[in-house]
C-alpha positions as CSV (number, residue, x, y, z in Angstrom):
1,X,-49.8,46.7,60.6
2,X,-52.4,45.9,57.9
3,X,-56.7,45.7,58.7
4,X,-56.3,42.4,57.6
5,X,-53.1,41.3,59.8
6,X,-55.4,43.2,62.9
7,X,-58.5,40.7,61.9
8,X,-56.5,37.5,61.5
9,X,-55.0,38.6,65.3
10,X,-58.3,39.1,66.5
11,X,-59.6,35.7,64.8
12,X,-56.8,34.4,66.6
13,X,-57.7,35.7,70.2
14,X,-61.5,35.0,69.9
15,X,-60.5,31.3,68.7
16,X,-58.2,30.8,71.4
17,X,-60.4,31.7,73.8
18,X,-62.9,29.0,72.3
19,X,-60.4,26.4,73.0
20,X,-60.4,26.9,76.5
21,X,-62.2,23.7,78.6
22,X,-64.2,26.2,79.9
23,X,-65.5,27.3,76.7
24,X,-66.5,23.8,75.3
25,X,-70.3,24.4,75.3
26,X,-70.0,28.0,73.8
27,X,-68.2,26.2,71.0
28,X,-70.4,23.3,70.7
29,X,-73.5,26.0,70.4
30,X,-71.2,27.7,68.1
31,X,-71.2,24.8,65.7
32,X,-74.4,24.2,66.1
33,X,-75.6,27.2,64.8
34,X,-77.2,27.8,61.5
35,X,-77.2,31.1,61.1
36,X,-74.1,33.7,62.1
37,X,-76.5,35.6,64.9
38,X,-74.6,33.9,67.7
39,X,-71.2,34.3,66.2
40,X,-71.6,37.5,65.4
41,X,-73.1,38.4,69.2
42,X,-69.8,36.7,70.3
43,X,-67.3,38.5,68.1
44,X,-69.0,42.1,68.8
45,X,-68.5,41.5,72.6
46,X,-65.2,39.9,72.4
47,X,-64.3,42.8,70.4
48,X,-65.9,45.5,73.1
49,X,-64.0,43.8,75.8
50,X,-61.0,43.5,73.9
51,X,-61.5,47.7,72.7
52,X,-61.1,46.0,69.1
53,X,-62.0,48.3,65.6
54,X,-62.8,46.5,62.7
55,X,-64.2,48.7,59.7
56,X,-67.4,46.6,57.8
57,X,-65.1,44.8,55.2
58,X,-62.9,43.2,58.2
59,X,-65.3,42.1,60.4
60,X,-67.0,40.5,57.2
61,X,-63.7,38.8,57.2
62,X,-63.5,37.5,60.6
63,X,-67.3,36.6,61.3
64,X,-66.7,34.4,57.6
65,X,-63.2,32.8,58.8
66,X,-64.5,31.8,62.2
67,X,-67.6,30.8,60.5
68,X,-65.6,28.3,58.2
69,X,-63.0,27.2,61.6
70,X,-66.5,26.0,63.5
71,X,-68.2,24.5,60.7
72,X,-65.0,22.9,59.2
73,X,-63.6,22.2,63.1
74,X,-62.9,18.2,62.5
75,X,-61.9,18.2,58.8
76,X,-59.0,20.9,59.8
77,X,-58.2,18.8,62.7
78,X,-57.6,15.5,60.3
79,X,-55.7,18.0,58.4
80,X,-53.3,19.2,61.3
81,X,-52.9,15.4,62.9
82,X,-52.1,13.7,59.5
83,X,-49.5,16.4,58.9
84,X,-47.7,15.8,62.4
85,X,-44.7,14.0,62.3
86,X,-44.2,12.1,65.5
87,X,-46.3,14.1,67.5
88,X,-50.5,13.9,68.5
89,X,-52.4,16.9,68.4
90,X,-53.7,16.9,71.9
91,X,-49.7,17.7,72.7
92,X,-49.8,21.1,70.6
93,X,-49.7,24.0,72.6
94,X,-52.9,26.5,72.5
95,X,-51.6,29.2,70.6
96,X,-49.9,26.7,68.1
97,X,-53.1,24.7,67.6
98,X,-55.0,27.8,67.5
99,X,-52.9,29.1,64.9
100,X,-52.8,26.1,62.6
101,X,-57.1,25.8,62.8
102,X,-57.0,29.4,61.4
103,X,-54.4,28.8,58.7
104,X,-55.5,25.5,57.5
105,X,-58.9,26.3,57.5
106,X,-57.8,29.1,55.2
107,X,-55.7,27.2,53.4
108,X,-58.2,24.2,52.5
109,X,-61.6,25.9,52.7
110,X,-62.0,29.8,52.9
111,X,-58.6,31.0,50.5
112,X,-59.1,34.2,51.3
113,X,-55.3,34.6,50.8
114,X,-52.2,33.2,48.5
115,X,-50.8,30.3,50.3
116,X,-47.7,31.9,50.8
117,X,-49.6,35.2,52.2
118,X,-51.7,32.9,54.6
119,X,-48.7,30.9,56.4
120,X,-46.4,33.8,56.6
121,X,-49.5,35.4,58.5
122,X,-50.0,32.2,60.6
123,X,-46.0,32.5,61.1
124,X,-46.4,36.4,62.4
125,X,-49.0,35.2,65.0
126,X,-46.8,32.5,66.3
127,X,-43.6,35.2,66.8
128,X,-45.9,37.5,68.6
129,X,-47.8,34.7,70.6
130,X,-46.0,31.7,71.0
131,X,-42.9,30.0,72.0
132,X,-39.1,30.9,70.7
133,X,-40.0,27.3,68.2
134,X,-43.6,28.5,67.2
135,X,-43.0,30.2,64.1
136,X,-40.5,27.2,62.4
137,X,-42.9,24.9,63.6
138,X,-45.9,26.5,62.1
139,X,-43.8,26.8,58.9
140,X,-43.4,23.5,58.5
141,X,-46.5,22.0,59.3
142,X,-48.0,24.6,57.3
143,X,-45.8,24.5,54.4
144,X,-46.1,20.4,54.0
145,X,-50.1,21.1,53.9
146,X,-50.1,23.8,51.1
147,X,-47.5,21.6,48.8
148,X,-50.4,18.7,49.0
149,X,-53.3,18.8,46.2
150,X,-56.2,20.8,48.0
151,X,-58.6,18.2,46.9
152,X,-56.7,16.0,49.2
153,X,-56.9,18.0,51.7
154,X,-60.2,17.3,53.4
């Protein structure tokens, strides 16, 4: 597995966590927040409680990725609900909705990544964290989103 696979997992499993009722506030404070001192206090205990390494140039990665998800949080969530078909976003499961804030954040705002790289990322996550239909799904939310004009996107 790649640094870069490693920090999108972790991105994923500190995200996650944030979408947990019981986390609400944390987020809220989260988005609140100017500067990344907060974040970054967050990430390097998540990542001491979850005996995560990340060399400099990855956790450069994941405190600017989660940055973006926060600070770009209802824009990506426009994105998601106007690309289900038949289906509200409050009926996603966690680790789905989780996964599709990460990717279509980097998809429409951070492009760290090729398209293609960033949803067959997103499509590992959902094989090793959600259901047996997680990774089609993902796909083909994800795919309909990169074949639109970016401009569009927000």
């Amino acid at each position: 597995m790649n640094n870069l696979r490693n920090a999108r997992e972790f991105c994923f499993q500190f995200f996650f966590h944030l979408q947990l009722p019981v986390f609400d506030s944390l987020k809220g404070e989260l988005q609140e927040e100017e500067t990344h001192k907060l974040l970054s206090t967050h990430i390097s205990d998540f990542k001491e409680s979850t005996n995560t390494l990340l060399d400099d140039k990855m956790n450069k990665f994941v405190i600017k990725q989660l940055s973006s998800c926060l600070k770009n949080y209802k824009d990506v969530e426009k994105v998601i609900s106007g690309n289900l078909k038949n289906w509200k976003i409050s009926r996603l499961s966690k680790v789905d909705h989780t996964i599709l804030i990460l990717a279509v954040n980097e998809l429409c705002f951070t492009k760290a990544a090729p398209p293609k790289v960033i949803i067959n990322e997103a499509i590992e996550l959902s094989k090793k964290f959600g259901s047996q239909e997680s990774p089609s799904f993902i796909n083909g939310i994800l795919d309909s989103i990169a074949k639109k004009d970016p401009s569009n996107l927000r």
